[in-house]
C-alpha positions as CSV (number, residue, x, y, z in Angstrom):
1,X,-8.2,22.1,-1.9
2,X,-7.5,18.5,-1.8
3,X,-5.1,16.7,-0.4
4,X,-4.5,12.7,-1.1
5,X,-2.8,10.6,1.5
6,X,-1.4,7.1,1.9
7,X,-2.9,4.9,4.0
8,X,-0.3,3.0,7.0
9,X,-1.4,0.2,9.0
10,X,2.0,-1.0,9.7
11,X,1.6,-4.3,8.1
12,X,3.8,-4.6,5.6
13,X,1.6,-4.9,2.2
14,X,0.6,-0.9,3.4
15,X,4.7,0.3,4.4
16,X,5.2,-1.0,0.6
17,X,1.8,1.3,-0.6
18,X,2.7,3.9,1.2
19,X,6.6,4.2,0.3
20,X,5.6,3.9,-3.2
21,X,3.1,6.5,-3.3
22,X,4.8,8.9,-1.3
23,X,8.4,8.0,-3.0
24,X,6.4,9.1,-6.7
25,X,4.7,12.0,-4.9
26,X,1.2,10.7,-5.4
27,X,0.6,11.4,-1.6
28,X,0.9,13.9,0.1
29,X,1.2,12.6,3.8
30,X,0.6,9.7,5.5
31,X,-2.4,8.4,7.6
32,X,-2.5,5.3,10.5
33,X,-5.9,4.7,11.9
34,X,-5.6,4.1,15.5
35,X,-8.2,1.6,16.5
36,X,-7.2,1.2,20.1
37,X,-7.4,-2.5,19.4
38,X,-3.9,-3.3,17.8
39,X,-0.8,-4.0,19.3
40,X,2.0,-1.0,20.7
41,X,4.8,-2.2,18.5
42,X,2.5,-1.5,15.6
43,X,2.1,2.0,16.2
44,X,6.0,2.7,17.6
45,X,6.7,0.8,13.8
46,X,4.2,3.3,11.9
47,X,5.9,6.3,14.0
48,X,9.5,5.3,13.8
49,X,9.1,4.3,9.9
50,X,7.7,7.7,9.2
51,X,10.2,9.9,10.7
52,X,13.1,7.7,9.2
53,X,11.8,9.0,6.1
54,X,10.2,12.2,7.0
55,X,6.9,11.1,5.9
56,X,4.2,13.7,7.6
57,X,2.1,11.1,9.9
58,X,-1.4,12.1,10.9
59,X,-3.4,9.7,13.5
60,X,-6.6,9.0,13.6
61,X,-7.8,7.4,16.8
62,X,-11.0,6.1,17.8
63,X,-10.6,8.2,20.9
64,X,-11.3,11.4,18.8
């Protein structure tokens, strides 16, 4: 099975990627790479956007 997903770094350039591709359905879900290096409000922004519109968000940290 695969499974394609948009990619949200919480810059905006990516929240306009992402609401595009999952607004026409050519993601799935969503994906923010954690790289422990980037700044809290960025990650509260990826979360917070993502349940305002019920996005599924998967986090990938560099701590896994």
């Amino acid at each position: 099975m695969t499974a394609t997903y948009a990619l949200f770094s919480g810059g905006h350039d990516s929240l306009v990627s992402t609401h595009k591709a999952m607004t026409d359905g050519d993601a799935e879900a969503v994906v923010h790479i954690d790289t422990g290096i980037g700044i809290p409000e960025t990650k509260e922004f990826v979360h917070e956007t993502c349940d305002r519109h019920g996005w599924d968000l998967h986090v990938v940290s560099s701590d896994h």
